[in-house]
C-alpha positions as a printed Julia matrix, in Angstrom:
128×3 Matrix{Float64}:
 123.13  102.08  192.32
 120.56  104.34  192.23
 121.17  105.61  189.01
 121.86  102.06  187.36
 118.35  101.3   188.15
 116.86  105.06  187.29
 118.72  103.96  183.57
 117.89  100.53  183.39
 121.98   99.54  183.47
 121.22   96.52  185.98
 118.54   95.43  183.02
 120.71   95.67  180.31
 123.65   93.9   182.45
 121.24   91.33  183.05
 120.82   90.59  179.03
 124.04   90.43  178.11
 124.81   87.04  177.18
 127.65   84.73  178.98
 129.31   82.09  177.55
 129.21   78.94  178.69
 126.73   79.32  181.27
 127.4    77.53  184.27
 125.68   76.24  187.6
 126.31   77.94  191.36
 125.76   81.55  191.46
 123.4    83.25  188.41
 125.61   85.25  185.75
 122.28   88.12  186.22
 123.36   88.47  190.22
 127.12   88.38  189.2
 126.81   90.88  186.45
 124.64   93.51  188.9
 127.68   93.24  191.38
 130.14   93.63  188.79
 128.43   96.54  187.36
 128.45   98.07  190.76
 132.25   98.02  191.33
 133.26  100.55  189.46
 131.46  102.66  192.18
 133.89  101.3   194.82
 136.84  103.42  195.83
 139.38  100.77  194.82
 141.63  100.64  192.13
 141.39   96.57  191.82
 138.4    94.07  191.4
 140.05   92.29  194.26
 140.1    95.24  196.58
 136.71   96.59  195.5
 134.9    93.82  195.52
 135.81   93.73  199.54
 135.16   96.83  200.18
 131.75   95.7   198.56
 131.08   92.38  200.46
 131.32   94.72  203.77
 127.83   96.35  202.43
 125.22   94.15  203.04
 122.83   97.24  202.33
 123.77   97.46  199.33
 124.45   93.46  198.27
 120.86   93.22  199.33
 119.9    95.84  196.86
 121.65   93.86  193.8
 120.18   90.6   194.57
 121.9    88.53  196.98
 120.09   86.51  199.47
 120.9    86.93  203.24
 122.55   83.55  203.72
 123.9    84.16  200.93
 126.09   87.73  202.59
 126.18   85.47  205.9
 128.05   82.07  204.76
 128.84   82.92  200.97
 127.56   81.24  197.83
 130.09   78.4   196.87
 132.98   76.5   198.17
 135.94   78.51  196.66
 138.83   79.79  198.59
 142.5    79.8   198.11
 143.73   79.53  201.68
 144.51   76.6   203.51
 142.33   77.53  206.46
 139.18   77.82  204.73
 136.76   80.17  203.46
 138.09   83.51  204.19
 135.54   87.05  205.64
 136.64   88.7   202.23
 135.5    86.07  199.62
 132.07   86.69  200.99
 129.47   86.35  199.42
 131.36   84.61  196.81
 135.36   85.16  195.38
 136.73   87.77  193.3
 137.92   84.91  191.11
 134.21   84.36  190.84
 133.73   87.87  189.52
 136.5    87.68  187.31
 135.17   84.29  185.93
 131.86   85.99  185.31
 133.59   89.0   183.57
 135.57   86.28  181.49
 132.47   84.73  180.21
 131.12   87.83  178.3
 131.88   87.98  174.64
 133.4    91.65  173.51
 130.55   92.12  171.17
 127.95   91.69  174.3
 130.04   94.12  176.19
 129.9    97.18  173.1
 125.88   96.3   172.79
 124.95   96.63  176.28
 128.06   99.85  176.15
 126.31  101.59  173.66
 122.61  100.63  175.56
 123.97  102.34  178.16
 125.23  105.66  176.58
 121.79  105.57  174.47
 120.13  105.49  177.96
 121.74  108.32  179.13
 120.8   110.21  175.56
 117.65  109.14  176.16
 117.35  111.08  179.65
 118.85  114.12  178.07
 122.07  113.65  180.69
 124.32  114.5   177.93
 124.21  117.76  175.54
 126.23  116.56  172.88
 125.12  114.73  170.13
 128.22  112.79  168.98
């Protein structure tokens, strides 16, 4: 996480733009949690987005609110008892729906952003 914010990755994450836009949970917090997963020793967004929600350190760090990590952000669940521990602070599907919502062309600007901040900070030699 560190480094995201040393680049300016959660920045350029949080420009991207979604399509539609919709109420509950902001695409910007969403998008910093996303961007953070790839971190997670997991091989699924499912799985590491669990392994995630157990870290209220670090969800703290990205943005969410501490009722937020406590008693989750919306009302989706798909089990027939309720709300589940792992779908805090929101769902995976949530994630995914995020993920869904950016256009390809945002994703190879804010790709290429990223890279260029990494040139930038002379963290890679090449120059191809």
């Amino acid at each position: 996480m560190a480094l995201h914010q040393e680049l300016g990755i959660f920045a350029i994450v949080e420009e991207l733009e979604v399509q539609p836009r919709r109420a509950g949970i902001a695409d910007e917090l969403l998008l910093r949690t996303l961007a953070t997963l790839p971190f997670v020793e997991q091989a699924s967004l499912s799985g590491a987005s669990e392994v995630l929600f157990r870290e209220p350190a670090i969800l703290l760090q990205l943005g969410w609110a501490p009722v937020q990590i406590r008693q989750g952000s919306n009302g989706r669940h798909r089990h027939r008892q309720g709300r589940q521990e792992e779908s805090l602070p929101c769902h995976p599907d949530t994630l995914r729906d995020a993920l869904r919502r950016v256009e390809e062309s945002a994703w190879l600007q804010g790709q290429q952003a990223g890279v260029q901040a990494l040139y930038q900070r002379q963290l890679v030699r090449g120059k191809v």
